[in-house]
TORKOL-4160 file (C-alpha; in steps of 0.2 Angstrom, whole numbers, padded with zeros to 4 digits, m for minus):
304
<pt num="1" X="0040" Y="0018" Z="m0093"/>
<pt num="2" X="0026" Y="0016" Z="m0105"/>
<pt num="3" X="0010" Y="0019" Z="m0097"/>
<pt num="4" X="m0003" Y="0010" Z="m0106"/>
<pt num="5" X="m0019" Y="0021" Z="m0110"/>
<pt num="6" X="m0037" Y="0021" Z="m0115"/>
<pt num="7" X="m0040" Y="0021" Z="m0132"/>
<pt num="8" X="m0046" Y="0041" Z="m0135"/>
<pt num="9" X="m0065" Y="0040" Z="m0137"/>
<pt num="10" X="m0064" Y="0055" Z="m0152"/>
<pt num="11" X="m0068" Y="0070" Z="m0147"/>
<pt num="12" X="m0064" Y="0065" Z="m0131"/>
<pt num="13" X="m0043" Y="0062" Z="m0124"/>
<pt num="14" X="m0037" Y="0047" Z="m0113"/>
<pt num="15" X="m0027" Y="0051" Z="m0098"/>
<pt num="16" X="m0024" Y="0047" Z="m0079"/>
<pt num="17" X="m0028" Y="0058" Z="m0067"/>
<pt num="18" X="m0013" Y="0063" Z="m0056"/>
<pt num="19" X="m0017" Y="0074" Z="m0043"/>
<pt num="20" X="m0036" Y="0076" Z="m0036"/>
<pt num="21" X="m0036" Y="0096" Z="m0025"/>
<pt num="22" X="m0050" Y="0109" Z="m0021"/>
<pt num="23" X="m0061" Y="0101" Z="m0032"/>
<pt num="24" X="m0049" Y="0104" Z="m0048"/>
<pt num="25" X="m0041" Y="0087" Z="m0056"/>
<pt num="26" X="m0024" Y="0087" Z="m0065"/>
<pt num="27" X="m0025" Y="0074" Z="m0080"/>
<pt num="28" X="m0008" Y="0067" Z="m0086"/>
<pt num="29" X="m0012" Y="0063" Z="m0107"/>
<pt num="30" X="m0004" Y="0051" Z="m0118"/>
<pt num="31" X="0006" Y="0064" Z="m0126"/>
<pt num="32" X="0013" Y="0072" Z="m0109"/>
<pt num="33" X="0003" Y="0085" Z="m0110"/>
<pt num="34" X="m0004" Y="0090" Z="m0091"/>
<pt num="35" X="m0021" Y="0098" Z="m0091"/>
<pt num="36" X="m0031" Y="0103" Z="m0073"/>
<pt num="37" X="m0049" Y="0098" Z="m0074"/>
<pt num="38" X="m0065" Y="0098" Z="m0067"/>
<pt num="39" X="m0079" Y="0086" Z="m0068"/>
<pt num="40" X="m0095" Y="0085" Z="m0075"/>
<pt num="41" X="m0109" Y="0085" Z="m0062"/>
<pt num="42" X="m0113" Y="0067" Z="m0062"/>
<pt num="43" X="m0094" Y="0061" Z="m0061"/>
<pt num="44" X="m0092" Y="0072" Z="m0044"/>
<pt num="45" X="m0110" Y="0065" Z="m0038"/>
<pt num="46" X="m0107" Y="0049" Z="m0041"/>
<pt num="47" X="m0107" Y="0035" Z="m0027"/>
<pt num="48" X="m0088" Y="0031" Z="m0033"/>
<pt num="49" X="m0082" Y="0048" Z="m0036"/>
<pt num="50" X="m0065" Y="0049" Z="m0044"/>
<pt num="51" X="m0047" Y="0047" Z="m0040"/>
<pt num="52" X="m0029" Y="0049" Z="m0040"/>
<pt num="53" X="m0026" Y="0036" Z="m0051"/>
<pt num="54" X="m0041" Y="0036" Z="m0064"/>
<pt num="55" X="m0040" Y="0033" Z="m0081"/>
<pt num="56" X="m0054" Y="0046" Z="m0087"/>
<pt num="57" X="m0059" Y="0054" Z="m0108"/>
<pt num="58" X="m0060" Y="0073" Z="m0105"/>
<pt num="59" X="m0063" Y="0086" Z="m0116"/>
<pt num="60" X="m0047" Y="0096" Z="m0118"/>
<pt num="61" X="m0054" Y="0112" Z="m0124"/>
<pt num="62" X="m0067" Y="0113" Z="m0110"/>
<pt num="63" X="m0055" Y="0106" Z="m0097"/>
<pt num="64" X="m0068" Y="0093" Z="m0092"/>
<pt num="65" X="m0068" Y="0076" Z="m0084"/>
<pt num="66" X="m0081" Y="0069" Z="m0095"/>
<pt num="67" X="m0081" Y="0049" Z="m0092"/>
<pt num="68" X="m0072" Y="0038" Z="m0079"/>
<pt num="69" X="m0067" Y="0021" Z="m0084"/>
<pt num="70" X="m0069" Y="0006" Z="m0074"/>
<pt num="71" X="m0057" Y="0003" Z="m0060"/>
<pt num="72" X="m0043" Y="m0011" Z="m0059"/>
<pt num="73" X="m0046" Y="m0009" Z="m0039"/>
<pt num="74" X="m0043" Y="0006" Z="m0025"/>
<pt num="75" X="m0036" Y="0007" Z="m0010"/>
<pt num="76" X="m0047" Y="0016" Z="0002"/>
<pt num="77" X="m0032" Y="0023" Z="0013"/>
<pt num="78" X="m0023" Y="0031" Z="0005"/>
<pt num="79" X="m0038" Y="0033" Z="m0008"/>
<pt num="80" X="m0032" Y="0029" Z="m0026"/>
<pt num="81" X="m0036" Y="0020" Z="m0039"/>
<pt num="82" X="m0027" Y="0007" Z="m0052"/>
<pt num="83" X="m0011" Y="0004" Z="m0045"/>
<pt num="84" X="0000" Y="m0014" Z="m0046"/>
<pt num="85" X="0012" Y="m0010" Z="m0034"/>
<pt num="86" X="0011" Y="m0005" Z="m0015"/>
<pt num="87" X="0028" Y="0002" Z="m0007"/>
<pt num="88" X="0025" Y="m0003" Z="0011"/>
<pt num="89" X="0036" Y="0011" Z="0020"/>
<pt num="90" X="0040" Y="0008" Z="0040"/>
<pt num="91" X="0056" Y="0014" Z="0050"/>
<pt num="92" X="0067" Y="0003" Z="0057"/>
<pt num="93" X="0067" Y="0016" Z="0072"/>
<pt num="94" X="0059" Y="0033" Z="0077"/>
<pt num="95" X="0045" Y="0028" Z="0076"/>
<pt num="96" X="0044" Y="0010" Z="0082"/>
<pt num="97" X="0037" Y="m0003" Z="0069"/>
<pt num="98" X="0018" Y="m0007" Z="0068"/>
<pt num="99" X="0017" Y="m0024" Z="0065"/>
<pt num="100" X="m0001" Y="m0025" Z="0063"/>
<pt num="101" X="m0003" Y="m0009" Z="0055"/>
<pt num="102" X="0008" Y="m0020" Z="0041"/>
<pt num="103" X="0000" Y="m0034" Z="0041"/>
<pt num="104" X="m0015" Y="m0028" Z="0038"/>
<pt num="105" X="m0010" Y="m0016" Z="0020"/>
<pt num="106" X="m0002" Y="m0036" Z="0013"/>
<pt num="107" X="m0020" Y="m0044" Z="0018"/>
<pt num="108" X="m0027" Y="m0026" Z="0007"/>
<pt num="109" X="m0015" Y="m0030" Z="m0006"/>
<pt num="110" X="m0017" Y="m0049" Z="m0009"/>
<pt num="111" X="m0037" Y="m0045" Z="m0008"/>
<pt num="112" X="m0033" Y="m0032" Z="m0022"/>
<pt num="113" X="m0021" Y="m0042" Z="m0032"/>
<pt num="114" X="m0007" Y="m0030" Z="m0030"/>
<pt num="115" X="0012" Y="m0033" Z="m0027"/>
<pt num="116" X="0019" Y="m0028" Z="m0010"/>
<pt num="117" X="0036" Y="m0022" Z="m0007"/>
<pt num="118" X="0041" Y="m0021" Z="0011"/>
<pt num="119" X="0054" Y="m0007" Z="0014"/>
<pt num="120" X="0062" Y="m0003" Z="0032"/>
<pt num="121" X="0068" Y="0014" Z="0032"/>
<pt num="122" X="0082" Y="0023" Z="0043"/>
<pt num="123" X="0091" Y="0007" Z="0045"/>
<pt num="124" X="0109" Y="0017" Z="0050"/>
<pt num="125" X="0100" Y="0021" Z="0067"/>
<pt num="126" X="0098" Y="0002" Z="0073"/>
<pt num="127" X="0109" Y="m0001" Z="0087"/>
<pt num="128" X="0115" Y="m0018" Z="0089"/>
<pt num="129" X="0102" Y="m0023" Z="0102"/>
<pt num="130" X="0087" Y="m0017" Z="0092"/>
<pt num="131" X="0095" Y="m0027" Z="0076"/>
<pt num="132" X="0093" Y="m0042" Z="0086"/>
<pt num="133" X="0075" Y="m0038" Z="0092"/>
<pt num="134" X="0071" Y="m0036" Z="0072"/>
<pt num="135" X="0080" Y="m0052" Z="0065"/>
<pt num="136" X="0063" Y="m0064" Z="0070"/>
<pt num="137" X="0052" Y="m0053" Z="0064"/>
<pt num="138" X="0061" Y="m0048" Z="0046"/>
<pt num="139" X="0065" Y="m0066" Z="0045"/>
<pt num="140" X="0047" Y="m0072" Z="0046"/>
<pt num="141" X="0040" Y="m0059" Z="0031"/>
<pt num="142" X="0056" Y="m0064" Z="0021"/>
<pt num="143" X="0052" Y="m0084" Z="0024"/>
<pt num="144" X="0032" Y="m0082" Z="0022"/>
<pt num="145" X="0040" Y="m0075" Z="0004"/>
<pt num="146" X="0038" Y="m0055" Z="0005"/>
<pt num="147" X="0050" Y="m0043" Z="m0004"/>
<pt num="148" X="0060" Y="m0034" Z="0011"/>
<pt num="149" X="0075" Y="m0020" Z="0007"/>
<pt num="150" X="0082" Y="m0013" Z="0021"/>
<pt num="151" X="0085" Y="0006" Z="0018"/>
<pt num="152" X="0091" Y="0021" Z="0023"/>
<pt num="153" X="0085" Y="0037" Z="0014"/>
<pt num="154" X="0098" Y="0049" Z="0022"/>
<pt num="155" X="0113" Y="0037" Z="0020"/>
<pt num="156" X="0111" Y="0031" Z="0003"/>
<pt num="157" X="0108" Y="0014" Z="0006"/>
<pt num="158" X="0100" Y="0000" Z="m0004"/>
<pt num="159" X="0092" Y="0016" Z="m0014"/>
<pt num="160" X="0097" Y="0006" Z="m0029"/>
<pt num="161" X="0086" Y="m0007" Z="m0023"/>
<pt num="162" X="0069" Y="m0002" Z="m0022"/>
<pt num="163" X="0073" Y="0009" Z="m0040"/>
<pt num="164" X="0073" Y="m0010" Z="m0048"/>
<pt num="165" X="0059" Y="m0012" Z="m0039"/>
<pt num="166" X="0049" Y="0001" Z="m0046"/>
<pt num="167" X="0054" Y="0000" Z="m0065"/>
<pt num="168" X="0040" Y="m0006" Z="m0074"/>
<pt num="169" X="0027" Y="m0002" Z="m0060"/>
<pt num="170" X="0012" Y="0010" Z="m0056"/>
<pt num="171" X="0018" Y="0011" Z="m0037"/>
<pt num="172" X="0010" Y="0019" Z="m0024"/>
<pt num="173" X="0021" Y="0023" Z="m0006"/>
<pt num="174" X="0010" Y="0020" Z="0009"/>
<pt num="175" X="0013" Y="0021" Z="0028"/>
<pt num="176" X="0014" Y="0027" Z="0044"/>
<pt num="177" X="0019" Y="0048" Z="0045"/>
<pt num="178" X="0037" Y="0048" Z="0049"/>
<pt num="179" X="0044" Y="0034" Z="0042"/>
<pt num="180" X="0052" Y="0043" Z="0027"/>
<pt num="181" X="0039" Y="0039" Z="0014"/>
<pt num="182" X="0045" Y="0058" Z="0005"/>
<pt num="183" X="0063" Y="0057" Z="0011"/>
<pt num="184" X="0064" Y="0042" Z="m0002"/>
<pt num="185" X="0055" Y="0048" Z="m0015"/>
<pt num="186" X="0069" Y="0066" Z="m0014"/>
<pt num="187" X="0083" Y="0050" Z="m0012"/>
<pt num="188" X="0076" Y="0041" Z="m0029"/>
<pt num="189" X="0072" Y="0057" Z="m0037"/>
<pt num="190" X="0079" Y="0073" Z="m0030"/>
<pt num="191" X="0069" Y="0084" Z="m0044"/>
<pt num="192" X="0055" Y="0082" Z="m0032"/>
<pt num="193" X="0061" Y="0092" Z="m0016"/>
<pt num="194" X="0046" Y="0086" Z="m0007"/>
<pt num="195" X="0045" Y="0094" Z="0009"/>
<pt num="196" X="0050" Y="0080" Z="0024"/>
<pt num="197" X="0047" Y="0079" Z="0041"/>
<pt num="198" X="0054" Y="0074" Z="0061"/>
<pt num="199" X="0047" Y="0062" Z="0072"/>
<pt num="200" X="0039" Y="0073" Z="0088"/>
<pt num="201" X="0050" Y="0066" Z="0103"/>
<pt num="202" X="0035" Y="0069" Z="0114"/>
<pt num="203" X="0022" Y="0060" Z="0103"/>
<pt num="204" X="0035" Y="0047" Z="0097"/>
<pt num="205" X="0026" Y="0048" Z="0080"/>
<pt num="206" X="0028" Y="0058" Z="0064"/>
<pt num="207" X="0021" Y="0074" Z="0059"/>
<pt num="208" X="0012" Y="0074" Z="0042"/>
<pt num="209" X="0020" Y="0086" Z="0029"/>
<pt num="210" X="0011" Y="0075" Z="0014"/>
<pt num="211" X="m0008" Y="0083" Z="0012"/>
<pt num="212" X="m0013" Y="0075" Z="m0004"/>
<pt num="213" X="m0012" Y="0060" Z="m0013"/>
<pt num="214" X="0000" Y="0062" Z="m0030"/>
<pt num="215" X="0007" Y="0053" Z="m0043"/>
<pt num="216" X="0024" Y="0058" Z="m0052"/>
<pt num="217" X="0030" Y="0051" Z="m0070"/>
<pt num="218" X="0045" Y="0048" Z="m0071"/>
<pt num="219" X="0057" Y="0035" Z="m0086"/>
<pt num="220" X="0053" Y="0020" Z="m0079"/>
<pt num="221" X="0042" Y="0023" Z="m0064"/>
<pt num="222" X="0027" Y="0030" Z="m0059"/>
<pt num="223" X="0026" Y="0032" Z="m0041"/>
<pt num="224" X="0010" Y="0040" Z="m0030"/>
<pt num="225" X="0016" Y="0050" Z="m0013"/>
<pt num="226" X="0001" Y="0049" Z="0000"/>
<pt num="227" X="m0001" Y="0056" Z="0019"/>
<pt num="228" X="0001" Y="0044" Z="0032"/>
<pt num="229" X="m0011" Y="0035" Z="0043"/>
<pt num="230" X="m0011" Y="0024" Z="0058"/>
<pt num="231" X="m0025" Y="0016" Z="0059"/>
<pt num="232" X="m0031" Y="0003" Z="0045"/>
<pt num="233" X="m0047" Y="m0008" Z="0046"/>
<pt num="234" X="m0047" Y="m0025" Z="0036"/>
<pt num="235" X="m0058" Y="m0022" Z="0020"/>
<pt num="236" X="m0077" Y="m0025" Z="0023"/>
<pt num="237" X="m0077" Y="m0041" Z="0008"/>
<pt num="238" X="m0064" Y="m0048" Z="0018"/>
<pt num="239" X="m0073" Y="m0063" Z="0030"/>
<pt num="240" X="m0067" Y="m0074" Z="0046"/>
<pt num="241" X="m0066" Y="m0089" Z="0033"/>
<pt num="242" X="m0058" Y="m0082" Z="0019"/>
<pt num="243" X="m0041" Y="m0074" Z="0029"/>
<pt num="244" X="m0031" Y="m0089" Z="0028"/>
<pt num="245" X="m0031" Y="m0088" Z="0010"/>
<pt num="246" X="m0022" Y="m0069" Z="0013"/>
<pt num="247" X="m0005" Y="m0079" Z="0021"/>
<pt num="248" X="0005" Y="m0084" Z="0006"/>
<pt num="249" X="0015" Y="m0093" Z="0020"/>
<pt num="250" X="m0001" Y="m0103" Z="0022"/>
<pt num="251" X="m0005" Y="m0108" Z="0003"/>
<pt num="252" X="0002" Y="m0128" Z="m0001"/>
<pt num="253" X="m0002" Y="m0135" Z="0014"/>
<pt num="254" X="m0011" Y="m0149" Z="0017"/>
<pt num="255" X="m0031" Y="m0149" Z="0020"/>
<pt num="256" X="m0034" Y="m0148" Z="0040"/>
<pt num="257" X="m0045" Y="m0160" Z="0046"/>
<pt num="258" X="m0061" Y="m0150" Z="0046"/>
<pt num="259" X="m0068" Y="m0143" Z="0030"/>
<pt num="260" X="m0070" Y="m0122" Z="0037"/>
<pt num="261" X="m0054" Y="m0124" Z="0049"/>
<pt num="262" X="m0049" Y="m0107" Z="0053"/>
<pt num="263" X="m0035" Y="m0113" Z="0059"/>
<pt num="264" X="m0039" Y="m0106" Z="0079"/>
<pt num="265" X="m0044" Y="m0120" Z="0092"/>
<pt num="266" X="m0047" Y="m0135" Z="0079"/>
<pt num="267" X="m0038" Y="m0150" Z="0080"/>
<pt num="268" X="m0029" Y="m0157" Z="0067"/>
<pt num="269" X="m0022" Y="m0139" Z="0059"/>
<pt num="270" X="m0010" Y="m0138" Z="0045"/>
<pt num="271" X="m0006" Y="m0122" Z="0047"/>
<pt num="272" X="m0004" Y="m0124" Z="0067"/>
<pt num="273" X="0009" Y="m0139" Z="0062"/>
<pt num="274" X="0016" Y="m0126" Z="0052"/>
<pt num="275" X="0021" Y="m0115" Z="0065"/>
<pt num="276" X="0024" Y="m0128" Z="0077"/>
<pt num="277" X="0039" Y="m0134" Z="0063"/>
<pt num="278" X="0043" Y="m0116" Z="0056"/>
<pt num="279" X="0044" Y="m0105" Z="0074"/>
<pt num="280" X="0052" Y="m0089" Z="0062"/>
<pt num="281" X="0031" Y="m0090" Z="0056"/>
<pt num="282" X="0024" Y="m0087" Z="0075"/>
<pt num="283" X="0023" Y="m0068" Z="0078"/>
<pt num="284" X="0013" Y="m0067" Z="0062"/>
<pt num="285" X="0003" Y="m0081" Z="0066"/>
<pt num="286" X="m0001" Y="m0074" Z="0083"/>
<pt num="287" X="m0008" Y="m0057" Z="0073"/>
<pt num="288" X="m0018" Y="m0069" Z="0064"/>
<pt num="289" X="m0029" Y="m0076" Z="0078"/>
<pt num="290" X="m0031" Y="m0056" Z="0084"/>
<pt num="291" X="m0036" Y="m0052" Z="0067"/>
<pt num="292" X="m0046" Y="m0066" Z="0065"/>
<pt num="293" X="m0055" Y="m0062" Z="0082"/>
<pt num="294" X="m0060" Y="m0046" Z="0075"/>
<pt num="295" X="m0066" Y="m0053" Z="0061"/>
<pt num="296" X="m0078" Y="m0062" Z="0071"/>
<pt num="297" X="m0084" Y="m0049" Z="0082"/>
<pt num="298" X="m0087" Y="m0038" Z="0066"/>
<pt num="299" X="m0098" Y="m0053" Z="0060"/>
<pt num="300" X="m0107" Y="m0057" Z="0076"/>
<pt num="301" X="m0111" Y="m0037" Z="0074"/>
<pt num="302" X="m0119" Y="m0039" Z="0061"/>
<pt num="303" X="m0132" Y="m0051" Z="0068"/>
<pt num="304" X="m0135" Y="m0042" Z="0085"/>
């Protein structure tokens, strides 16, 4: 992959900033060249700081971050910067699937303008029940338009897949801890050996064994490796009015009957005819109204 630069600023070098830890920055240059950095005092003060992900001019001699230029857009969890691609990462089993945890990283991507890819890991350990329990849900993201592979980093499987998915990207793999985010990353590149992971039995969640946030060059990818979260709070720009707009599934229909629908209790509602005739589009619709009720307690807080 070509990563596209910043022109250098003479004396100064263009490069991205691939790893951010202990207050020392390692800055990938155009010319491969890796060098560890620290910043000048008003970059680290600064209200924005820096991240994983930056394009930044340093001085190569001094090792020093000396300008930061602007942003494409960040993700605030996991914090980085300038990526067009986000690999949504959940397992199929062990632990169970967080629907809402998902939804809410595609309403942070479309704000952000950046392509999601919806990956189900250990998909070799469904039973036949469970499969069924999944076929709605899978069936509903597939139909609302969302890229879905179903994987399996220890069997091999649709590996291939998500490769072609990330050629050509700045990609940055994002999800819960246990789902396998570094056990793909050693199945798509096994020069990593990233250290992976089990799922606690008693906890039925995973243990974190990623600590930082960094991004890895490869031919045709880039791809960042992140810690996992689980919780995830919609983006503070994002208002009760505007969520709609966030459900691709939602986009061409026809105007509901009242101007600001939110498409809840009104009468009259395109998007509630939608469901009505596309039931596959019901369990997402359903996270909608709870989503959208949280919008408008976050609101009324603000008023109080």
């Amino acid at each position: 992959m070509k990563l596209r630069f910043p022109k250098d600023k003479t004396p100064l070098k263009a490069g991205i900033i691939t790893r951010s830890l202990g207050g020392f920055y390692n800055v990938l240059l155009a010319d491969g060249t890796v060098c560890e950095c620290k910043p000048r005092g008003r970059l680290r003060l600064a209200e924005s700081g820096l991240l994983v992900g930056d394009f930044v001019q340093i001085d190569a001699e001094q090792a020093m971050i000396e300008e930061k230029e602007e942003r494409k857009c960040s993700f605030a969890r996991p914090k980085i910067a300038n990526v067009n691609q986000a690999v949504l990462i959940l397992a199929a089993r062990d632990p169970k699937p967080d629907w809402f945890l998902l939804d809410k990283l595609l309403i942070t991507c479309a704000f952000l303008q950046v392509r999601p890819v919806i990956c189900f890991n250990k998909w070799d350990i469904l039973t036949e029940k469970m499969n069924e329990e999944f076929k709605s849900e899978l069936a509903g993201y597939e139909q609302a338009g969302f890229c879905v592979l179903r994987l399996s980093a220890k069997e091999n499987i649709a590996i291939g897949e998500l490769m072609q998915e990330l050629k050509g990207h700045l990609s940055v793999f994002t999800g819960c801890s246990g789902v396998g985010k570094s056990s793909l990353l050693n199945a798509l590149f096994p020069v990593l050996e990233l250290p992976t992971g089990e799922v606690s039995k008693k906890l039925s969640r995973g243990r974190h064994t990623t600590r930082h946030v960094e991004i890895y060059l490869f031919d045709e990818a880039l791809v960042a490796d992140t810690p996992g979260f689980s919780l995830l709070e919609l983006l503070p720009d994002i208002k009760k009015e505007q969520l709609a707009a966030y459900y691709p599934e939602y986009r061409g229909l026809a105007l509901c009957r009242f101007d600001l629908c939110l498409h809840d209790r009104e009468r009259q509602c395109e998007v509630k005819a939608l469901i009505e005739r596309e039931p596959l589009l019901l369990p997402r619709y359903q996270r909608y109204i709870k989503l959208l009720s949280e919008l408008k307690e976050r609101e009324d807080d603000l008023y109080r």
